[in-house]
C-alpha positions as a printed NumPy array, in Angstrom:
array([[  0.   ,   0.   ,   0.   ],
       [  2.78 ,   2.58 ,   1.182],
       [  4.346,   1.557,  -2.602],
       [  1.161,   3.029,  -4.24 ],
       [  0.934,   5.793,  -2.318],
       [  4.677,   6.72 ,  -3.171],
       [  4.009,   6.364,  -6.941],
       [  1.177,   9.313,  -7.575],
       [  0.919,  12.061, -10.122],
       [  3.458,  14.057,  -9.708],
       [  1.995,  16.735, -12.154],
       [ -1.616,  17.332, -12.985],
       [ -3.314,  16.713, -16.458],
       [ -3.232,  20.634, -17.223],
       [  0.692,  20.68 , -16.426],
       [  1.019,  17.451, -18.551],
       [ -0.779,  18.777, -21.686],
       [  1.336,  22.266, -20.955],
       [  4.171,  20.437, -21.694],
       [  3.118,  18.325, -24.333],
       [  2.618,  21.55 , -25.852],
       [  6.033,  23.098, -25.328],
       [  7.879,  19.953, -26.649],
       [  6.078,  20.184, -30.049],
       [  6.903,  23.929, -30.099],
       [ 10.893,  22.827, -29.368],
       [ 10.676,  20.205, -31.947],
       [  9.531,  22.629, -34.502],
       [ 11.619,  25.223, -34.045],
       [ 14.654,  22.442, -34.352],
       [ 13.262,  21.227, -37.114],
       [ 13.525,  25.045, -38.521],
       [ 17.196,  25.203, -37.242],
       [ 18.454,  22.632, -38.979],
       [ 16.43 ,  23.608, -42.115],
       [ 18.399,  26.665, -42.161],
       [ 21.494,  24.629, -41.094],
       [ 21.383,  22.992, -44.176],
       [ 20.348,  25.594, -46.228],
       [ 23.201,  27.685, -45.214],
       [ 25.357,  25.122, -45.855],
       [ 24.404,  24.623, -49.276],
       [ 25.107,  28.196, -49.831],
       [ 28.409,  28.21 , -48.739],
       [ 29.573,  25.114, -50.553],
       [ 28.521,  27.191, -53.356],
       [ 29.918,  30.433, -52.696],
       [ 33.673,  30.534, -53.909],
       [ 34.95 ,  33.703, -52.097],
       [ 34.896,  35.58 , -48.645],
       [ 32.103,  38.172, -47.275],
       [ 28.709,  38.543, -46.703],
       [ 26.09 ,  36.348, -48.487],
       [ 22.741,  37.717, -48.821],
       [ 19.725,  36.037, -47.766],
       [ 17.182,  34.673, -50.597],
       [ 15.369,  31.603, -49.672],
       [ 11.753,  31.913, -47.508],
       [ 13.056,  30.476, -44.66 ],
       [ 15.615,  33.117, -44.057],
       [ 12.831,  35.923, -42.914],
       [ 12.277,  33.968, -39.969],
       [ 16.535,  33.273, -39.463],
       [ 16.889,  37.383, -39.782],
       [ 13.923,  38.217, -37.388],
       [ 15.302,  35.769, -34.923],
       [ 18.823,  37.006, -35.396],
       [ 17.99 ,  40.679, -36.068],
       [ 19.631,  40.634, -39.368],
       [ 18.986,  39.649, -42.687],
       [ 22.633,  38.714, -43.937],
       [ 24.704,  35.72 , -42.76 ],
       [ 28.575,  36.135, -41.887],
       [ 29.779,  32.961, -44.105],
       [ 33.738,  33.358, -43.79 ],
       [ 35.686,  30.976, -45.795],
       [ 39.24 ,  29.796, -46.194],
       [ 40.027,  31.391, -49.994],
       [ 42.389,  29.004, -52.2  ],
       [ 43.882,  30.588, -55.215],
       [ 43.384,  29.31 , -58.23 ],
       [ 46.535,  28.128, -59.933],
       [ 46.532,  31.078, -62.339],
       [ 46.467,  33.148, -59.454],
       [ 48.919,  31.3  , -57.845],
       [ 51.501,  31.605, -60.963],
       [ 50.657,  35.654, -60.969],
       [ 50.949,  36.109, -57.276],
       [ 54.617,  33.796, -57.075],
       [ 55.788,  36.006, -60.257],
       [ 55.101,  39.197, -58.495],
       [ 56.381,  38.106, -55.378],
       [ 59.752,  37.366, -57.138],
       [ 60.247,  40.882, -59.105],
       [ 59.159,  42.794, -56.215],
       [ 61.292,  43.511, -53.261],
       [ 58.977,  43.445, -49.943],
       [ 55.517,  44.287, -49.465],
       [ 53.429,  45.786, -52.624],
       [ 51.673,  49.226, -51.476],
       [ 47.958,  49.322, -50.943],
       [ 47.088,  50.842, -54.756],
       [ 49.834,  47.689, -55.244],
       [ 47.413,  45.445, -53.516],
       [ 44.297,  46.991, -55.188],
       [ 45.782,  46.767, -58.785],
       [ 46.886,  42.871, -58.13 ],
       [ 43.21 ,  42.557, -56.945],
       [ 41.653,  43.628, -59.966],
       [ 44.305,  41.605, -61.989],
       [ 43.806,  38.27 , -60.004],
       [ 40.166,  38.843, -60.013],
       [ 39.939,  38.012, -63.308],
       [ 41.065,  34.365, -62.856],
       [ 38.563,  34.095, -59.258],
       [ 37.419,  35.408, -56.593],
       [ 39.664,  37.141, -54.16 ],
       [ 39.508,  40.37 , -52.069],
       [ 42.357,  42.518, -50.93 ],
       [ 42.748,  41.132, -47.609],
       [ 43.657,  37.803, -49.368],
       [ 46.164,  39.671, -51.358],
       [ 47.638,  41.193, -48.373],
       [ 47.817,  37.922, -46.161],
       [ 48.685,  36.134, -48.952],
       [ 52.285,  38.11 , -49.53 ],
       [ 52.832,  38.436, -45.932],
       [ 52.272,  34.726, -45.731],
       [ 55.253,  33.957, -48.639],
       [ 57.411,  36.393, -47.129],
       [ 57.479,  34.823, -43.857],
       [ 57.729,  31.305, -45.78 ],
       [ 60.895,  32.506, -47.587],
       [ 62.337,  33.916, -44.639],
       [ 62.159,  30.44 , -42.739],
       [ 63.478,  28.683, -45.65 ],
       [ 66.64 ,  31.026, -45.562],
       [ 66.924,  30.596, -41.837],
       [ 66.869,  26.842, -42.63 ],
       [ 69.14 ,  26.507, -45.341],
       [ 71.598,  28.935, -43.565],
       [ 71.162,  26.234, -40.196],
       [ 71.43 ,  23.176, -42.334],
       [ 74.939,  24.509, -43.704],
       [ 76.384,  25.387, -40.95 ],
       [ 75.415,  22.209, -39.315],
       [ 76.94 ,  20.651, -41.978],
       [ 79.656,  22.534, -41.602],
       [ 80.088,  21.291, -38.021],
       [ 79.427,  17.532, -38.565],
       [ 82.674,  17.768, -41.47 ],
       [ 85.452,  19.74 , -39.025],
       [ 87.798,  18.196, -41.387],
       [ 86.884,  19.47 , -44.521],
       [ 86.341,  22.58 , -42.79 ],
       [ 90.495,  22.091, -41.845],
       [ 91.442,  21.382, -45.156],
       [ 89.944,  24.23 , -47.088],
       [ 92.041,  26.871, -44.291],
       [ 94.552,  24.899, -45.432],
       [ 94.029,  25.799, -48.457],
       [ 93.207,  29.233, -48.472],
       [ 96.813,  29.701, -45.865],
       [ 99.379,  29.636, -48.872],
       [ 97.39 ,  32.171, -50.43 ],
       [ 97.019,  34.44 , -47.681],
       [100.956,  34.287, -46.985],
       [102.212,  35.014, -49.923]])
């Protein structure tokens, strides 16, 4: 008896049906979320570049009134094409440091041509190589003095070498 007593409604029909009610208001509004989800996603795999994508399909009027804004931030990784690529390398080679910004702007509008890209890729993008060819110097400058030091004997033989000359 005590059992049956312990096992009573713990909420009332009213309560129940309250949150019967609430849980099929959740579910929908997940449902919505991951409509948009996918929607966005769909956009974005077909969006090449960087920025701001505008909104176009019907479920984004309820995204931007929940939000409070009717764009989506969509920021993606950009990969140069290999054109761009070639014309970015060849610029970075007959140029001595950092282009200036009407630089940056006129490679812009040149590498535009072969894809999307915006100035701050530009910009990255050079200070990027620069920082690549500096650590390959630093490297190549460690590696050959290392190998200096691991060959003490060659490094003998060539003072050797270079004594006669400096003696006479």
């Amino acid at each position: 008896m005590e059992n049956a007593a312990l096992c009573g409604k713990v909420m009332t029909d009213e309560q129940i049906e309250t949150l019967r009610l609430q849980i099929a208001a959740y579910a929908t509004i997940c449902e919505q979320l991951a409509e948009m989800h996918w929607e966005t996603e769909l956009r974005q795999e077909s969006f090449t570049g960087m920025g701001m994508i505008s909104s176009s399909l019907s479920s984004d009027s309820a995204m931007a009134a929940a939000s409070g804004s009717a764009k989506i931030c969509a920021r993606q990784r950009w990969t140069p094409t290999p054109m761009q690529l070639q014309i970015l390398e060849s610029i970075f080679y007959q140029g001595s440091g950092s282009p200036s910004k009407q630089g940056i702007k006129d490679i812009t509008a040149k590498l535009a041509e072969h894809g999307q890209i915006s100035e701050t890729n530009v910009y990255n993008w050079f200070q990027n190589r620069r920082a690549r060819s500096k650590r390959k110097q630093q490297a190549n400058a460690q590696s050959e003095e290392e190998a200096e030091s691991l060959n003490p004997k060659k490094a003998r033989t060539e003072k050797l070498e270079l004594a006669p000359l400096l003696f006479h």
